[in-house]
KEMIDREN-737511 format. One line per 8 residues: their letters; for each residue x, y, z of C-alpha. Coordinates in steps of 0.02 Angstrom, whole numbers, always signed. Each point is the difference from the previous one (the first is absolute). Layout:
a	X/Y/Z | ...;
END
This chain:
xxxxxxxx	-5697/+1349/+3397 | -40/-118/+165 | -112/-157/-102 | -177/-2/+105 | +56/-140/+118 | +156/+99/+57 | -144/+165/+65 | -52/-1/+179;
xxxxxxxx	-175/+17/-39 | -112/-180/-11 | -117/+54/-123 | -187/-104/-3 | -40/-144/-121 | +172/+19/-79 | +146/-141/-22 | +115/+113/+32;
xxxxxxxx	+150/-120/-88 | -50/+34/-159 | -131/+130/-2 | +63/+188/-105 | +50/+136/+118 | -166/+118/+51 | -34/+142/-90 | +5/+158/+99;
xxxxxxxx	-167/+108/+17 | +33/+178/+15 | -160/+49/+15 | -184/-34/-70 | -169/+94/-69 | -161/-65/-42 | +27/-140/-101 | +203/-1/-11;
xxxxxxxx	+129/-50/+82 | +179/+114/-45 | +159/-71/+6 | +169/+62/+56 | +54/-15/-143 | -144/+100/-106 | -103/-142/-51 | -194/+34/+1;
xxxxxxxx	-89/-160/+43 | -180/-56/-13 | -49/-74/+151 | -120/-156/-64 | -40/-73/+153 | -37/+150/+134 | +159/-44/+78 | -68/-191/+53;
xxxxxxxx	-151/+59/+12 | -9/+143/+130 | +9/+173/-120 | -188/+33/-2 | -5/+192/-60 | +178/+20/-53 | +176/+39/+74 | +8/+135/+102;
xxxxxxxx	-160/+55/+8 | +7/+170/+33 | -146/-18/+122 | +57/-150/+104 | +177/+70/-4 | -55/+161/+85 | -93/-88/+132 | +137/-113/+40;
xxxxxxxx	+104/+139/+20 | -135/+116/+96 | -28/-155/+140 | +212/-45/+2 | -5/+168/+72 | -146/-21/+141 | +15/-176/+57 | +100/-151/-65;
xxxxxxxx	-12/-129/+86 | -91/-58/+177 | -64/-168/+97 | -162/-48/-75 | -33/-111/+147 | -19/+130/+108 | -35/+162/-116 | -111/+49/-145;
xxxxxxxx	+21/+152/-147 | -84/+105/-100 | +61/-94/-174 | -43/-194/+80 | -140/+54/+53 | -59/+106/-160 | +40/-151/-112 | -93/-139/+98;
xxxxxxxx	-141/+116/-26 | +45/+17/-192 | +9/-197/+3 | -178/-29/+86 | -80/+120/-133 | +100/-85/-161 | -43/-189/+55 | -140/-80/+25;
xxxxxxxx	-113/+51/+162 | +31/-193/+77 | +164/+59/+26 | +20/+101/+149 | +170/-8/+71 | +165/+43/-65 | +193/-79/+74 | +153/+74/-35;
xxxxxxxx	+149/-98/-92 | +135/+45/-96 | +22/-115/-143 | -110/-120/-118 | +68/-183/+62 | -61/+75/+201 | -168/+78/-45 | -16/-195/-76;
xxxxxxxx	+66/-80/+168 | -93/+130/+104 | -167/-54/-84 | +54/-206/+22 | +30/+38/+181 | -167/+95/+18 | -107/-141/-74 | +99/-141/+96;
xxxxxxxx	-17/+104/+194 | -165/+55/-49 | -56/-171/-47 | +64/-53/+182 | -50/+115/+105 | -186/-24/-107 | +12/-177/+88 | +31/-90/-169;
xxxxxxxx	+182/-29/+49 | +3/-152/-122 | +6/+122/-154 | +197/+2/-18 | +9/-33/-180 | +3/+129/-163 | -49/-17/-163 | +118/+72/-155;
xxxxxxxx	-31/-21/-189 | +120/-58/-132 | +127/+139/-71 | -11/+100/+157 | +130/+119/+52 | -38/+110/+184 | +180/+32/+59 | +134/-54/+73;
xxxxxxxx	-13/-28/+185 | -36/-165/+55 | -191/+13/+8 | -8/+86/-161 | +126/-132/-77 | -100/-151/+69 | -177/+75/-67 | +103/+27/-184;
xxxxxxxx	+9/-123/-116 | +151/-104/-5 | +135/+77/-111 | +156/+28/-17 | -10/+162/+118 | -45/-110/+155 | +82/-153/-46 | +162/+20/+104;
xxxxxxxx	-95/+23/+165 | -143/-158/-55 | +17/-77/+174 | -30/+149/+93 | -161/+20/-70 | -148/-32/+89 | -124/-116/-126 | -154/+73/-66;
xxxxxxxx	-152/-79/-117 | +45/+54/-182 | -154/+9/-161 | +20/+50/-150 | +1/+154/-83 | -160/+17/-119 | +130/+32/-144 | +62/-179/+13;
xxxxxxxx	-38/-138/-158 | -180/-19/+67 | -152/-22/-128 | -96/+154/+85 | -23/+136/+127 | -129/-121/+75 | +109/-170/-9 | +124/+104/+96;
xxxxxxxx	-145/+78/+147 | -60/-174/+3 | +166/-56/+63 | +48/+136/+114 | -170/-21/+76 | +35/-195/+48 | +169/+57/+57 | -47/+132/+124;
xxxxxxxx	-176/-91/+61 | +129/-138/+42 | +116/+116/+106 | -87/+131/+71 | -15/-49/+170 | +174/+15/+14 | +22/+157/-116 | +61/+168/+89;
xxxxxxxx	+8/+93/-182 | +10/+21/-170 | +106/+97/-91 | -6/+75/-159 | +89/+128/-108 | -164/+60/-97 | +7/+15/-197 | +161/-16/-4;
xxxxxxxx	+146/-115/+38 | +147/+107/-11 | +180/-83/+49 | -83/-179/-48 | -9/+71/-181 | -124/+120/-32 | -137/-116/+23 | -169/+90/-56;
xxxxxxxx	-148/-85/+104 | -169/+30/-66 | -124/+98/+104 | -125/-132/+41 | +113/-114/+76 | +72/+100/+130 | -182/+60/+37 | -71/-190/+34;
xxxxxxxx	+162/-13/+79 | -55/+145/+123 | -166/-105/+4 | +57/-161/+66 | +125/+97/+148 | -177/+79/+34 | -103/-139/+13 | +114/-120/+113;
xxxxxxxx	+65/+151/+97 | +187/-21/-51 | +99/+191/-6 | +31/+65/-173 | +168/+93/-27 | +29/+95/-142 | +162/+43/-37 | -13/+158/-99;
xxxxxxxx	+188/+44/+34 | +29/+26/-186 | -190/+16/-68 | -44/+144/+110 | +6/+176/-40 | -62/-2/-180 | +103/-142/-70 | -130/-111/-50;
xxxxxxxx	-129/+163/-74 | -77/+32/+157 | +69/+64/+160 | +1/-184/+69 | -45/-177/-70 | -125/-14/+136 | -102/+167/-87 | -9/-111/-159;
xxxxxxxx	-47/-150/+79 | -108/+77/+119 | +59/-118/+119 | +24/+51/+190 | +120/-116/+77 | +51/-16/+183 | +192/+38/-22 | +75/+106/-134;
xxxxxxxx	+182/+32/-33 | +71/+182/-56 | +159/+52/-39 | +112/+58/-151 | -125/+116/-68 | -28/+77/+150 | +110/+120/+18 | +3/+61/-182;
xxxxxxxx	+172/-107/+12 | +96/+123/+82 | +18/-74/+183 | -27/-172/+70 | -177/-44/+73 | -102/-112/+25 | -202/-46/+71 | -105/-139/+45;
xxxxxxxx	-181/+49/+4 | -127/-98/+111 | -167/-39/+28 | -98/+48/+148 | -19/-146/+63 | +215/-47/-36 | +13/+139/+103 | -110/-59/+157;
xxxxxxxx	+77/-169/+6 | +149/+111/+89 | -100/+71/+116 | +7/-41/+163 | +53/+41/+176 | +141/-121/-23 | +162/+59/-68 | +49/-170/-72;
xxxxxxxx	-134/+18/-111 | +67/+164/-80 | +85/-10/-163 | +187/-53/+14 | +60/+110/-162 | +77/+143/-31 | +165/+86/-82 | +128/+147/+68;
xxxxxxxx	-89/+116/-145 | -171/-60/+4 | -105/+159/-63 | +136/+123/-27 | -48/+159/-23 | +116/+11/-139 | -80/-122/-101 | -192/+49/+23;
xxxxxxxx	+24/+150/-52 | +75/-56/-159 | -160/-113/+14 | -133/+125/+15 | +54/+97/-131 | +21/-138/-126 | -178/-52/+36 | -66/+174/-13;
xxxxxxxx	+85/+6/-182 | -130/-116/-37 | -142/+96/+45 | +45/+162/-94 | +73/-39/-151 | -69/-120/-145 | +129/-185/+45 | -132/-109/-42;
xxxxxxxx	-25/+82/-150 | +179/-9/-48 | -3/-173/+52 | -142/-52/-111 | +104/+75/-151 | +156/-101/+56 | -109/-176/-13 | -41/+53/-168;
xxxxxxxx	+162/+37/-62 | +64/-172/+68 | -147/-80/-83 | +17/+67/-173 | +200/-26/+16 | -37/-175/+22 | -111/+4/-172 | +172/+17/-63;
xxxxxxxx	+67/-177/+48 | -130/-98/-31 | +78/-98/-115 | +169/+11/+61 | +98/-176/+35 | +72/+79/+132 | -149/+58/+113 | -123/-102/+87;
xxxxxxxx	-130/+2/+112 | -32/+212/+12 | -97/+66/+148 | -32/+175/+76 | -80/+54/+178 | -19/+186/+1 | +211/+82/+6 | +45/-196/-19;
xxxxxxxx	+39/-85/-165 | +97/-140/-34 | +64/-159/-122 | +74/-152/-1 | +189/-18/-80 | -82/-149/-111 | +137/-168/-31 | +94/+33/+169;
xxxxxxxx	-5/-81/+164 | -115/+81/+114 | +90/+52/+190 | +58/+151/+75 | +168/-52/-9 | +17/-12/-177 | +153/+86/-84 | -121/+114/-156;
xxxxxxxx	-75/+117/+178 | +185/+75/+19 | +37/-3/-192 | -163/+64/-48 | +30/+157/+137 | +159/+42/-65 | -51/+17/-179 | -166/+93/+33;
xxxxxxxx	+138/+116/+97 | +83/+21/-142 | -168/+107/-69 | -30/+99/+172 | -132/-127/+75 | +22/-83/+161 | -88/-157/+3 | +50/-156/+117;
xxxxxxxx	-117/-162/-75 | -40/-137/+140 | +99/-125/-113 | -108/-36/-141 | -143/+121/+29 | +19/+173/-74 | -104/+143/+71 | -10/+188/+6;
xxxxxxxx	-86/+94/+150 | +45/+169/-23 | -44/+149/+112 | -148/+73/-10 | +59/+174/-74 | +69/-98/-151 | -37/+99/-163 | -84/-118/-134;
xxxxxxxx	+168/+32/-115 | +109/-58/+135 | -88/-166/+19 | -23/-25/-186 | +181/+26/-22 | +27/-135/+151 | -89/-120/-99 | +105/+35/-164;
xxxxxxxx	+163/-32/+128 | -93/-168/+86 | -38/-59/-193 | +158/+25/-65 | +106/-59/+145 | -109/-175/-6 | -3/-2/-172 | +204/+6/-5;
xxx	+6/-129/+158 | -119/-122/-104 | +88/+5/-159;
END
């Protein structure tokens, strides 16, 4: 057998000198992933976080297959479809009413650069060509193309391109040793009263931090947050790329905040997880910063398959799932599995530091070194693989984020798996 080096294929986030071979999907269903060779696995983490009602999902499946058959693929710049234009509308009705218009992208790390690029040529063409600057928190993760790198936090998944990075004003995440919620507002406040003159945008991932960790924000300091961008007139991004779609117990962070911000980033979730897409909803007044009888005022973005057809109508059907069947119900009784599973290691050595945000729960390896690139992530997926779970641990951090269709004994048994696989890593 070729070692994984020696295959053609480049496979993402993976040292491919020393990393084990892949393991060959044959096919999946709701919440498992089959094997070639027979193996049944649990799929603990939604597939990095894009299975929202399960594998294959009869539904989405069948509309994929019924638009493949009417219209693939065509120019967005110069056409428009029944699925686009069908799931902008779903979009306007889901979101909050400030948000009003809906661009196509394909991917996560563009719907982050589209927004950036919005609030900077908005900002100009506002006449406040002096806001240039962004501000990022702490522990942030939005993707990997150069705007999204330079807006995350530094790490080692931007470290190699550090110079190509365009410099941004960096706070602190609320989470951070601080004595309180309102030491830590206090602080921010200063920081963006100081800067926002010069300010184009702030950007957020709401409630949750997700590649930086699993950082779990509370709910009043992303709302003041909202309230300061407000106030001095600075764009709010969200980046819901991983929190939309029901991750965090509602269908978007935003819904629980009740927080309307100018931007917001959607991806992953989108498509139920079966095709790549991606949005950046706008305000109304994003939107009319473009306007103009000047074409160098238009918005310079756009990709080969912006708004495939393809892809919405895997879209609209995920989103109708929503509507006619009980998710957020089932998603309520997944955060209170995860939060009586973590009654069990309370007093375990080898836990620390337990949070959960709706399908999200997650721990701290305790007595290691924190980083991505510790060695226990790799170990600590091969022996939960061992038991039929897939997990893949941002170094240290250990979390579960299953799909939504997950039956309770499924994720109870995941937590036997995660216990004893830490348990046997600790000792």
């Amino acid at each position: 057998m070729k070692s994984s080096h020696d295959r053609p294929i480049w496979r993402p986030y993976t040292q491919e000198k020393t990393a084990r071979p892949p393991i060959e999907i044959a096919r999946a269903e709701g919440a498992y992933l089959f094997t070639k060779a027979g193996q049944k696995i649990f799929d603990g983490i939604s597939s990095w976080w894009v299975i929202t009602h399960g594998h294959c999902h009869p539904e989405i499946v069948e509309a994929i297959r019924t638009q493949a058959g009417c219209l693939d693929q065509v120019t967005f710049a110069d056409f428009t479809h029944e699925p686009a234009e069908e799931l902008a509308d779903l979009l306007i009705q889901i979101t909050p009413p400030e948000l009003t218009r809906v661009f196509f992208t394909d991917n996560g790390s563009t719907a982050v650069e589209a927004a950036l690029k919005m609030a900077l040529q908005a900002c100009a063409q506002n006449g406040r060509p002096e806001r240039q600057k962004f501000l990022a928190f702490e522990g942030a993760y939005h993707g990997d193309t150069v705007g999204a790198m330079s807006v995350s936090a530094a790490s080692s998944f931007n470290r190699p391109y550090k110079k190509s990075l365009f410099e941004i004003l960096r706070a602190k995440h609320p989470t951070s040793s601080r004595a309180s919620a309102k030491e830590y507002l206090r602080d921010f406040g200063l920081l963006i009263e100081e800067h926002h003159q010069t300010l184009a945008g702030v950007i957020i991932e709401p409630l949750v931090q997700g590649a930086g960790g699993m950082i779990v924000w509370p709910d009043e300091a992303v709302k003041e947050i909202a309230k300061y961008c407000k106030t001095l007139g600075v764009y709010l991004i969200f980046d819901e790329v991983m929190t939309g779609f029901g991750r965090t117990g509602k269908m978007f962070a935003m819904d629980r905040l009740s927080v309307a911000p100018d931007l917001v980033c959607l991806s992953k979730g989108l498509t139920g997880g079966s095709l790549p897409l991606a949005v950046t909803l706008a305000r109304e007044d994003v939107f009319q910063a473009f306007l103009s009888r000047e074409k160098s005022q238009q918005f310079f973005h756009g990709h080969s398959f912006t708004g495939n057809p393809v892809s919405c109508a895997a879209a609209v059907a995920n989103i109708k799932l929503f509507a006619k069947s009980n998710v957020l119900e089932n998603i309520e009784r997944l955060n209170e599995i995860h939060r009586e599973q973590f009654k069990l290691i309370e007093n375990n050595p080898f836990f620390s530091d337990p949070r959960v945000c709706g399908t999200m729960a997650a721990f701290n390896m305790t007595g290691n070194e924190p980083g991505y690139l510790n060695p226990l992530s790799s170990r600590l997926t091969d022996i939960a693989l061992q038991g039929d779970l897939f997990i893949r641990p941002l170094g240290t951090t250990v979390y579960l984020m299953p799909p939504f269709c997950s039956q309770p004994r499924d994720l109870e048994n995941s937590w036997n798996i995660v216990r004893e696989s830490v348990t046997q890593l600790g000792g």
